[in-house]
mmCIF file as gemmi writes it, N, C-alpha and C atoms, coordinates in Angstrom:
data_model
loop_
_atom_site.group_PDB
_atom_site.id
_atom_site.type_symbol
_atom_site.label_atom_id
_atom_site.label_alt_id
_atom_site.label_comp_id
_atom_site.label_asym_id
_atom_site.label_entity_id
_atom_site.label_seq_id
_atom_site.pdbx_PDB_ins_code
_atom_site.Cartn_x
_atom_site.Cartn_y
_atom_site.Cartn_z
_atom_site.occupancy
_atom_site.B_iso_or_equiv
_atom_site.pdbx_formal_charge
_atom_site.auth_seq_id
_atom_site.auth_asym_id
_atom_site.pdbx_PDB_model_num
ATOM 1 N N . UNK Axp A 1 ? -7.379 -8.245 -2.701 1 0 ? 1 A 1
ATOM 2 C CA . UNK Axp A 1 ? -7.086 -8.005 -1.305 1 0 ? 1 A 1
ATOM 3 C C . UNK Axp A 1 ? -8.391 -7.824 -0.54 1 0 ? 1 A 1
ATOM 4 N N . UNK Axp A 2 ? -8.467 -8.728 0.178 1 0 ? 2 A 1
ATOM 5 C CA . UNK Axp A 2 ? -9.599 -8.313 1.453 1 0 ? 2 A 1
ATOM 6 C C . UNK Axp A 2 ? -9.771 -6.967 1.729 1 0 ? 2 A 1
ATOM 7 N N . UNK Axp A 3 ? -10.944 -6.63 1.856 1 0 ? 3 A 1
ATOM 8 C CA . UNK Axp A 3 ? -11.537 -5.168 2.532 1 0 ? 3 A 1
ATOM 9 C C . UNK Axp A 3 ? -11.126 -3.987 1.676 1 0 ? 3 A 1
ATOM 10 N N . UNK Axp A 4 ? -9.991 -4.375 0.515 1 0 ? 4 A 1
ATOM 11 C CA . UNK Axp A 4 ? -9.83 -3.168 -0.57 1 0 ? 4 A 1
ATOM 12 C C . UNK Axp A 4 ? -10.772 -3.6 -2 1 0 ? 4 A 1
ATOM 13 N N . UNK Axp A 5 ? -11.001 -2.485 -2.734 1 0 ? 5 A 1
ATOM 14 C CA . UNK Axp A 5 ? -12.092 -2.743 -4.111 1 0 ? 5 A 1
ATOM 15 C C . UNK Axp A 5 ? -11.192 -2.032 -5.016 1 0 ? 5 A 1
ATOM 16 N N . UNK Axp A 6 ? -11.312 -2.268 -5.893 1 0 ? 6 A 1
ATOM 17 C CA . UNK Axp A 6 ? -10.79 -1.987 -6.994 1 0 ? 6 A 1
ATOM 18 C C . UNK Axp A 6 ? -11.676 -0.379 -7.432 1 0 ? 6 A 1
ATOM 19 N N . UNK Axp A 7 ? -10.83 0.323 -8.347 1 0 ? 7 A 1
ATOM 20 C CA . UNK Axp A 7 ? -12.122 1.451 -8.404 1 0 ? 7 A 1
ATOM 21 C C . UNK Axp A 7 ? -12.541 2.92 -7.21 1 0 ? 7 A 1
ATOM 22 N N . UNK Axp A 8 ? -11.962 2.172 -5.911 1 0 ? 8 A 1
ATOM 23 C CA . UNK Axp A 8 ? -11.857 2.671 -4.445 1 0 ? 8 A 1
ATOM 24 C C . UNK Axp A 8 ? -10.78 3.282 -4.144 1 0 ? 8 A 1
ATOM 25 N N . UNK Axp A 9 ? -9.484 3.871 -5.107 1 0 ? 9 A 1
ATOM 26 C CA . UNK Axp A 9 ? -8.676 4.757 -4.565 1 0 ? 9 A 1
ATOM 27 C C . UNK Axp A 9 ? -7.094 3.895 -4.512 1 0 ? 9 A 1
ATOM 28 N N . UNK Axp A 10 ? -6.058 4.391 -4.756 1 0 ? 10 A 1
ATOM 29 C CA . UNK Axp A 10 ? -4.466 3.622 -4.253 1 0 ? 10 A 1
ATOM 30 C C . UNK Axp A 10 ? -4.765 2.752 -3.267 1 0 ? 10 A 1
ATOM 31 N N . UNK Axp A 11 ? -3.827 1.861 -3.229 1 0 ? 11 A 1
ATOM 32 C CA . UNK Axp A 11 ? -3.904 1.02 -2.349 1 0 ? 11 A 1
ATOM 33 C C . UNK Axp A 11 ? -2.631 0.986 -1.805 1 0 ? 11 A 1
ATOM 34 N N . UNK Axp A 12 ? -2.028 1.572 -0.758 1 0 ? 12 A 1
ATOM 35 C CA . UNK Axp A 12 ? -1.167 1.694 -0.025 1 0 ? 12 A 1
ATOM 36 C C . UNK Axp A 12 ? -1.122 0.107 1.46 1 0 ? 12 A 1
ATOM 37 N N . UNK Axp A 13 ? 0.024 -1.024 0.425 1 0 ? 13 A 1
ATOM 38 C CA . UNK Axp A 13 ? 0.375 -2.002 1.122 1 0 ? 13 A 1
ATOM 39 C C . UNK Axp A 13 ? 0.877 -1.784 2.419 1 0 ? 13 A 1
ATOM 40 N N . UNK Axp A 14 ? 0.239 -2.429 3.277 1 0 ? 14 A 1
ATOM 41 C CA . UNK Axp A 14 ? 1.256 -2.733 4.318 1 0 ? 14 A 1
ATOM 42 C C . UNK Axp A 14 ? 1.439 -3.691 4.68 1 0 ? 14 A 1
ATOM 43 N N . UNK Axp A 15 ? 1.572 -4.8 3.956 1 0 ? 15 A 1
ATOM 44 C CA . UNK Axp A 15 ? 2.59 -5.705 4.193 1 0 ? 15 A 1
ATOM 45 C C . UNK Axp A 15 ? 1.901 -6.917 2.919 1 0 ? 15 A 1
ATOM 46 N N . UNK Axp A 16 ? 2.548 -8.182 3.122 1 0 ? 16 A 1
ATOM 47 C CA . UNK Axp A 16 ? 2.076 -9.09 2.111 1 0 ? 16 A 1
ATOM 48 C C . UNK Axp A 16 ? 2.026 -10.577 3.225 1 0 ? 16 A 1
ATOM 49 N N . UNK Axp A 17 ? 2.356 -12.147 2.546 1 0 ? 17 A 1
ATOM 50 C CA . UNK Axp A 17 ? 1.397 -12.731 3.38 1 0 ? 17 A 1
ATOM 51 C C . UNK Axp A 17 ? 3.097 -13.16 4.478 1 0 ? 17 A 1
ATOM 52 N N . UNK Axp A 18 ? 4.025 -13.057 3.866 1 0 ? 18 A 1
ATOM 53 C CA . UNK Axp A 18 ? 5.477 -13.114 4.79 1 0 ? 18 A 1
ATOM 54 C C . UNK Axp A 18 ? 5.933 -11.96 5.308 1 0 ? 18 A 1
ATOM 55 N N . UNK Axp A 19 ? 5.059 -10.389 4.946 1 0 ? 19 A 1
ATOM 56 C CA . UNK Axp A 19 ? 5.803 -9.971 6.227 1 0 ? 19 A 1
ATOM 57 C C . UNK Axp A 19 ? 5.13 -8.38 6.314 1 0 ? 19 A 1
ATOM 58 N N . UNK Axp A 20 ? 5.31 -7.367 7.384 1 0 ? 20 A 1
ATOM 59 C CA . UNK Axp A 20 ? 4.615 -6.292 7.337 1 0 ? 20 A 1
ATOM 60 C C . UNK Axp A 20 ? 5.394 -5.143 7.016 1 0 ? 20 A 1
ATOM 61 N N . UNK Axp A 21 ? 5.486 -4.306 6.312 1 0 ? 21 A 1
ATOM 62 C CA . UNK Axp A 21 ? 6.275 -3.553 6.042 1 0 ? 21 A 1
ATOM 63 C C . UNK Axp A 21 ? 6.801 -2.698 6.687 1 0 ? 21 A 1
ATOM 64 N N . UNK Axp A 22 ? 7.865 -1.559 6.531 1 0 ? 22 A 1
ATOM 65 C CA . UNK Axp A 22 ? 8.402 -0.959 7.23 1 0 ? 22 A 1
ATOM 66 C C . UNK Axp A 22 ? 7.356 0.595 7.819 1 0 ? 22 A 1
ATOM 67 N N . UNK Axp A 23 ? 7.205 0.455 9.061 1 0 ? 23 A 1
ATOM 68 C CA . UNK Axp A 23 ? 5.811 1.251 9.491 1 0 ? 23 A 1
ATOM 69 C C . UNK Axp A 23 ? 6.558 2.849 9.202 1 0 ? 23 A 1
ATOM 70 N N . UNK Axp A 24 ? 7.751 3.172 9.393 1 0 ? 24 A 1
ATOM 71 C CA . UNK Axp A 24 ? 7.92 4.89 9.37 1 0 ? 24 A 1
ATOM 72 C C . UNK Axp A 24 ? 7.637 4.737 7.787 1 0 ? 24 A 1
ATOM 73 N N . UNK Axp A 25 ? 7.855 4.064 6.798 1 0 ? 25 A 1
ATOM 74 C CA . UNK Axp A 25 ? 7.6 4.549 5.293 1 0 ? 25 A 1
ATOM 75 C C . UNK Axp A 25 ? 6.466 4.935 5.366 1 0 ? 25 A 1
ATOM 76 N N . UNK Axp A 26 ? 5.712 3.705 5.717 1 0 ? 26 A 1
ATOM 77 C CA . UNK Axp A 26 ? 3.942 3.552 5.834 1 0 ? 26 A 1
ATOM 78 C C . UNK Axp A 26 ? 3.823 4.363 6.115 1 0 ? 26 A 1
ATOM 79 N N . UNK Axp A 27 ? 3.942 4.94 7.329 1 0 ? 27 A 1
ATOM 80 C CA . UNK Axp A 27 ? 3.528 6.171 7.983 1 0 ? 27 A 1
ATOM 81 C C . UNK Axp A 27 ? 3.563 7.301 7.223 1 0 ? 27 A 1
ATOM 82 N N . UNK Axp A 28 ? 4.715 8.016 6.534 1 0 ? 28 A 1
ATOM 83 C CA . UNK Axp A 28 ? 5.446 9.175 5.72 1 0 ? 28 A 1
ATOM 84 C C . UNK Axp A 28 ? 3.624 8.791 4.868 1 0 ? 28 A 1
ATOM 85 N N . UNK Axp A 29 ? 3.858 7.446 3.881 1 0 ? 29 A 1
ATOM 86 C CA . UNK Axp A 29 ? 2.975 7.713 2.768 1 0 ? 29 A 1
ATOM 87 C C . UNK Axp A 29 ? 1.469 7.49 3.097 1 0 ? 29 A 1
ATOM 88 N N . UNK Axp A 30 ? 1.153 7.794 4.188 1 0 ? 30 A 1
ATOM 89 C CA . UNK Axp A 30 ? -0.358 7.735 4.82 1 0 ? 30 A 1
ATOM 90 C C . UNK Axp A 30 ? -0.357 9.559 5.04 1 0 ? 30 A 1
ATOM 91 N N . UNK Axp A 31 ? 0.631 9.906 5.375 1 0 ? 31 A 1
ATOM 92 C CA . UNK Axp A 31 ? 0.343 11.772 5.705 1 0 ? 31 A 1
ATOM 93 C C . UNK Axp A 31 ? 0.316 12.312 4.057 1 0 ? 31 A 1
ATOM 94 N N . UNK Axp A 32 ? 0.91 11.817 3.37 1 0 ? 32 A 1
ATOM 95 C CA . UNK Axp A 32 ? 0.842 11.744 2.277 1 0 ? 32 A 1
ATOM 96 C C . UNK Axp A 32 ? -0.039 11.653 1.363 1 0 ? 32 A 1
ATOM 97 N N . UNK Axp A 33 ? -1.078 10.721 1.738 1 0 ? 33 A 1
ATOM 98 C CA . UNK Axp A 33 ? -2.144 10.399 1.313 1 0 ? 33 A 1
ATOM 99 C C . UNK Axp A 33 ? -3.378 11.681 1.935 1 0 ? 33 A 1
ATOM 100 N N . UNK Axp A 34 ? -2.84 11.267 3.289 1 0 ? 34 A 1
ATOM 101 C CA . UNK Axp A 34 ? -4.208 12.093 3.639 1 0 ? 34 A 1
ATOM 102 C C . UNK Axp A 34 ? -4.336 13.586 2.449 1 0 ? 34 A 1
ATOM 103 N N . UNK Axp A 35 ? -3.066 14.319 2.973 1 0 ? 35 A 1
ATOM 104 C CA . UNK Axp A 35 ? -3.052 15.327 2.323 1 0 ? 35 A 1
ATOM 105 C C . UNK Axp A 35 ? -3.174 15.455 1.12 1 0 ? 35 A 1
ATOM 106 N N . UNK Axp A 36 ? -2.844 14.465 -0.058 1 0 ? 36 A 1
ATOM 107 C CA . UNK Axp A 36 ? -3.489 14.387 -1.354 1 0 ? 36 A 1
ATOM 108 C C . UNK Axp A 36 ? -5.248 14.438 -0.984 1 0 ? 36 A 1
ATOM 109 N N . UNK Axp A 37 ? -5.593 13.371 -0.026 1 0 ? 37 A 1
ATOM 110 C CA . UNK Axp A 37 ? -7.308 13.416 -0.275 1 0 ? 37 A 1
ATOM 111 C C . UNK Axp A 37 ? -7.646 14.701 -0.217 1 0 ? 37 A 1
ATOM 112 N N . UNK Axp A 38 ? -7.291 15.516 0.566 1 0 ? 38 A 1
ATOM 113 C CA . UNK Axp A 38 ? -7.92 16.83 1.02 1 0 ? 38 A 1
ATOM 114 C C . UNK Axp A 38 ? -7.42 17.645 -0.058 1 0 ? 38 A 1
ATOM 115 N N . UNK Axp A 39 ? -6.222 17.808 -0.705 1 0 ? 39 A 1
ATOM 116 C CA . UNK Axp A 39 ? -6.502 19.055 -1.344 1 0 ? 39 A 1
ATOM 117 C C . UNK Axp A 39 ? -6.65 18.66 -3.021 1 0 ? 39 A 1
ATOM 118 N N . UNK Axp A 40 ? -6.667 17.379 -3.321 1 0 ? 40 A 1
ATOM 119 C CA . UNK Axp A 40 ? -6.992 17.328 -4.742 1 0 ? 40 A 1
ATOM 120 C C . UNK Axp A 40 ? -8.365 16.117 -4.544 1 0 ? 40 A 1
ATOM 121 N N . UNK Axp A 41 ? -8.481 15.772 -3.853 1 0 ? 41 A 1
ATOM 122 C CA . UNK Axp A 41 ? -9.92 14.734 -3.632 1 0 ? 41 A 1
ATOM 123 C C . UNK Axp A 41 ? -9.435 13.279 -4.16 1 0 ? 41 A 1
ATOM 124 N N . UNK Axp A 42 ? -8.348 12.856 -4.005 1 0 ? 42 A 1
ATOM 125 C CA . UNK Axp A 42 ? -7.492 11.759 -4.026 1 0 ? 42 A 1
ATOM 126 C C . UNK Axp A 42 ? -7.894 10.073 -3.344 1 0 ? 42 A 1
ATOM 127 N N . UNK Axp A 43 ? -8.85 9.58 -3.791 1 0 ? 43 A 1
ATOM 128 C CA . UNK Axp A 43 ? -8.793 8.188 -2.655 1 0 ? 43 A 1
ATOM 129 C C . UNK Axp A 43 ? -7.524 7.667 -2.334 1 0 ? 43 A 1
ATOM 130 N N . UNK Axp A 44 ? -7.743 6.869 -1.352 1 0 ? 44 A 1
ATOM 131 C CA . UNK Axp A 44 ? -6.644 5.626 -0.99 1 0 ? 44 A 1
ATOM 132 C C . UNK Axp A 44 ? -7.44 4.864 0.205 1 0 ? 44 A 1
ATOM 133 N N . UNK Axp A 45 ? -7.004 3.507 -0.189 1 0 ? 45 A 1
ATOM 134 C CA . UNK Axp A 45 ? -7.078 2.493 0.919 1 0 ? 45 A 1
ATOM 135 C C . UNK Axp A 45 ? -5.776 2.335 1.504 1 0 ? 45 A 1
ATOM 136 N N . UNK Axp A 46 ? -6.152 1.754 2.402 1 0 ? 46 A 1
ATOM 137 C CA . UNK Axp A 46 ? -4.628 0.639 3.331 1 0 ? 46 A 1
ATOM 138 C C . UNK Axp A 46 ? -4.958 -0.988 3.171 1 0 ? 46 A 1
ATOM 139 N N . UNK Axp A 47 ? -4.519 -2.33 2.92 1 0 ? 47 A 1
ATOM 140 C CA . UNK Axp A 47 ? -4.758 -3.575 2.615 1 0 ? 47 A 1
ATOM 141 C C . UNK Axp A 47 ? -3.685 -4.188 2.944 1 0 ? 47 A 1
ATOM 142 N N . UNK Axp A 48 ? -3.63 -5.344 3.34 1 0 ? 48 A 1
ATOM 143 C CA . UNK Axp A 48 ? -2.531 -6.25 3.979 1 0 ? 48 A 1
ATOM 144 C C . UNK Axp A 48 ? -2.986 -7.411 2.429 1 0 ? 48 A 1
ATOM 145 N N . UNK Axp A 49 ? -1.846 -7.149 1.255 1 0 ? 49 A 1
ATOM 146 C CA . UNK Axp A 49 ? -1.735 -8.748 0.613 1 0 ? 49 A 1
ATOM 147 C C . UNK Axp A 49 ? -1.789 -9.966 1.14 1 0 ? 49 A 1
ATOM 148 N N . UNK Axp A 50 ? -3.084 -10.618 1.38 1 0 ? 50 A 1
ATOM 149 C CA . UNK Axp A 50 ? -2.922 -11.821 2.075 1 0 ? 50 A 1
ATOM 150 C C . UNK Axp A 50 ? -2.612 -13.228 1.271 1 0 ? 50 A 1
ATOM 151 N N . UNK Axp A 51 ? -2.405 -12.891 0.041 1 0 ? 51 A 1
ATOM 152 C CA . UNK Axp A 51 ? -2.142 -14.034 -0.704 1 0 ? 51 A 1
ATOM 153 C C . UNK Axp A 51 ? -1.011 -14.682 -1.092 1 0 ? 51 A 1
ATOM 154 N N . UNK Axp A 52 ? 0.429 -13.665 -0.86 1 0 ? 52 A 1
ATOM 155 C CA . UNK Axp A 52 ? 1.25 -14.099 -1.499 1 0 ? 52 A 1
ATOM 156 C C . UNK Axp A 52 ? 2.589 -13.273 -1.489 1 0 ? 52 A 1
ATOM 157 N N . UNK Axp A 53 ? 3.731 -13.187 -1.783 1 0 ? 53 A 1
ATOM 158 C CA . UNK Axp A 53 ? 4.736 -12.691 -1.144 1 0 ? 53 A 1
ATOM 159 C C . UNK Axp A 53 ? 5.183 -12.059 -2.188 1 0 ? 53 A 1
ATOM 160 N N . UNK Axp A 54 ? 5.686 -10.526 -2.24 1 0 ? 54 A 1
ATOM 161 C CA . UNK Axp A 54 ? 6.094 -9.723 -3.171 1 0 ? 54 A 1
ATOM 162 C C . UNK Axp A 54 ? 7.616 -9.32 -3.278 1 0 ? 54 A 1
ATOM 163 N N . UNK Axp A 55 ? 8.141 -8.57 -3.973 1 0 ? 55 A 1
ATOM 164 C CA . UNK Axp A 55 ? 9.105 -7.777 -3.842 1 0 ? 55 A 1
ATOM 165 C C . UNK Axp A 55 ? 9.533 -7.431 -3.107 1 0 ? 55 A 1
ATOM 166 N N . UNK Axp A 56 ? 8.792 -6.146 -2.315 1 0 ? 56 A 1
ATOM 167 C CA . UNK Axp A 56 ? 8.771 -5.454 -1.408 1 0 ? 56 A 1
ATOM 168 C C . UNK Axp A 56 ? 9.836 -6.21 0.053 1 0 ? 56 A 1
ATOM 169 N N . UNK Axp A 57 ? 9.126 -7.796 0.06 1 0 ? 57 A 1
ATOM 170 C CA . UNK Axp A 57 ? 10.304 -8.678 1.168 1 0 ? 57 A 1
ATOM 171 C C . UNK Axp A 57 ? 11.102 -8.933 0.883 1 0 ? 57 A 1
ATOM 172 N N . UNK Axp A 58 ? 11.372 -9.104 -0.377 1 0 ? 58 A 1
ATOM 173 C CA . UNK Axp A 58 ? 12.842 -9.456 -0.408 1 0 ? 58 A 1
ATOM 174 C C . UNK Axp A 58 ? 13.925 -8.483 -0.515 1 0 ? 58 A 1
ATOM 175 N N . UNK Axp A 59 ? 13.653 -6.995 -0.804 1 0 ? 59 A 1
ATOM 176 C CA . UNK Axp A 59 ? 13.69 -5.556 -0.484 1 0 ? 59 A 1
ATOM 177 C C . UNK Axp A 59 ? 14.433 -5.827 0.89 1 0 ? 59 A 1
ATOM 178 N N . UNK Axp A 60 ? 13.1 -5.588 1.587 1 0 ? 60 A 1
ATOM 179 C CA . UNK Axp A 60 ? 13.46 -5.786 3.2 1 0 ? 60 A 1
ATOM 180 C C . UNK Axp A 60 ? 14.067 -6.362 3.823 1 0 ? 60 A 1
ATOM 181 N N . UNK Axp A 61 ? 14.086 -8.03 3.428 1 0 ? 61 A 1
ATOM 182 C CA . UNK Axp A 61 ? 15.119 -8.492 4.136 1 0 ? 61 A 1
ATOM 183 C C . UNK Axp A 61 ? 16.6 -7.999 3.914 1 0 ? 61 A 1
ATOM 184 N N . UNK Axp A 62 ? 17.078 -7.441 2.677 1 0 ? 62 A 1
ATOM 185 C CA . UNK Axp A 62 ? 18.573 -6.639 2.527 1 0 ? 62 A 1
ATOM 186 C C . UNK Axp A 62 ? 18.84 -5.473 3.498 1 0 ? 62 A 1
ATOM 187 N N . UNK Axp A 63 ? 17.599 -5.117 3.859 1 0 ? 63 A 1
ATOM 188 C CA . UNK Axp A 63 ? 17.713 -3.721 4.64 1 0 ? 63 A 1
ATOM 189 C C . UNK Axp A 63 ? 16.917 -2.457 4.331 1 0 ? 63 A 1
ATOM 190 N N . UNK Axp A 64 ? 16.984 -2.047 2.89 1 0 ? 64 A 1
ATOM 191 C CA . UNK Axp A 64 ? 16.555 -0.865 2.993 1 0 ? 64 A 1
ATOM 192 C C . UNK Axp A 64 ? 14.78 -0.732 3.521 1 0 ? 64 A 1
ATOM 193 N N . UNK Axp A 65 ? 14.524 0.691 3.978 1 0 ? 65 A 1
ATOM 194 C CA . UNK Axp A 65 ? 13.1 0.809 4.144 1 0 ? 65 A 1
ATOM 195 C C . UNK Axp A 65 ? 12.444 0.254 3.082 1 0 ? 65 A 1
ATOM 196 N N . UNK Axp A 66 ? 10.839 -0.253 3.25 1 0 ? 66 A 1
ATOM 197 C CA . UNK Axp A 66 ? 10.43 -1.031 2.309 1 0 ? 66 A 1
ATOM 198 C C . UNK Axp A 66 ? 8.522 -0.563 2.386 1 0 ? 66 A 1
ATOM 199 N N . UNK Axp A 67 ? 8.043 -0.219 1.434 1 0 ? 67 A 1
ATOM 200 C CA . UNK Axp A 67 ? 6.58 -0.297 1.076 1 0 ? 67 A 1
ATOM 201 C C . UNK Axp A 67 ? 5.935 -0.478 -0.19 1 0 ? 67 A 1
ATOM 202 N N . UNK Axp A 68 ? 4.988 -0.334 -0.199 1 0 ? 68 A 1
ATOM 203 C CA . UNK Axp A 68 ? 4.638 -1.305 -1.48 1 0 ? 68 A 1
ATOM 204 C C . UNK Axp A 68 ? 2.98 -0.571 -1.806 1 0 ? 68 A 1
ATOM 205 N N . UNK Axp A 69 ? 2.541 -0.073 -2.745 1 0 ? 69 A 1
ATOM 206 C CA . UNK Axp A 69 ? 1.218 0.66 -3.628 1 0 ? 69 A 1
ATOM 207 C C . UNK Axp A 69 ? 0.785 0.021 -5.024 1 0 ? 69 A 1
ATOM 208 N N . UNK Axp A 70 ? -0.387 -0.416 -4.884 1 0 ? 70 A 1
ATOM 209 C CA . UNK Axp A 70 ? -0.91 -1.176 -5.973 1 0 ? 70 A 1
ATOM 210 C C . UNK Axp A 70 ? -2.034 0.081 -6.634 1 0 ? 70 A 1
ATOM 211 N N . UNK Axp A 71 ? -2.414 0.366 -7.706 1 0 ? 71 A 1
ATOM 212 C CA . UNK Axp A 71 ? -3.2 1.208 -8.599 1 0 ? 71 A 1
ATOM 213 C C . UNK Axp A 71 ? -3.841 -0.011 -9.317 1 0 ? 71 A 1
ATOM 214 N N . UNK Axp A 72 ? -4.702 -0.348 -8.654 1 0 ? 72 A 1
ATOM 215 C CA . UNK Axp A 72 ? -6.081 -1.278 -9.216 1 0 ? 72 A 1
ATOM 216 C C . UNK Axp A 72 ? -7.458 -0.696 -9.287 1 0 ? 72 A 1
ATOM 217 N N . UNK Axp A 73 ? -7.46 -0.666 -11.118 1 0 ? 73 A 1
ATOM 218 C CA . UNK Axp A 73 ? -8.714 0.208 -11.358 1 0 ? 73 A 1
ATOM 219 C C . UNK Axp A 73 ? -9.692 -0.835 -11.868 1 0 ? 73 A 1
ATOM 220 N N . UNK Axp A 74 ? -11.125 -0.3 -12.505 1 0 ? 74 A 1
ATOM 221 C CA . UNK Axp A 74 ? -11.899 -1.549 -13.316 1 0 ? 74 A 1
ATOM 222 C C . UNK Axp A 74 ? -12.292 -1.158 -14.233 1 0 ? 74 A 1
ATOM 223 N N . UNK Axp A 75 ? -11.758 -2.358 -15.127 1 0 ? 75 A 1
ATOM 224 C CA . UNK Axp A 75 ? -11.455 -1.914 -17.041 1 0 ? 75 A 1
ATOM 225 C C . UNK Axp A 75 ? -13.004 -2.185 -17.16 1 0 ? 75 A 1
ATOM 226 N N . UNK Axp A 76 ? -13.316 -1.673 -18.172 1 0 ? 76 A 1
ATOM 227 C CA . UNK Axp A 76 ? -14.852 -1.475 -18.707 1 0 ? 76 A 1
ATOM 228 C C . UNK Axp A 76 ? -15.236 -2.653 -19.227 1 0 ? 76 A 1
């Protein structure tokens, strides 16, 4: 994903290359985040999947709220 690194913390999707996800989830798991960084020293990014279309849409198009977190670390 553009502008995210591996190694650099969760990666909290918001969206992939068909569609953007549902922003109140996003939102919930960004206060979420913050507050992990601060009281346990927690990274996270935010990244838009620009390559390719996940789960997460076809989720969404049925209806329910929809977001999506990748845990990409770097193996030795």
């Amino acid at each position: 994903m553009a502008g995210c690194q591996r190694g650099d913390g969760v990666i909290m999707r918001v969206g992939d290359k068909t569609s953007i996800f549902d922003t109140k989830a996003m939102r919930s798991w960004r206060r979420s985040a913050l507050n992990l960084s601060r009281v346990r020293k927690v990274q996270f990014q935010r990244g838009l999947m620009s390559g390719g279309t996940c789960e997460a849409t076809a989720y969404q198009e049925f209806g329910p709220q929809t977001g999506a977190v990748c845990v990409a670390w770097a193996l030795p």
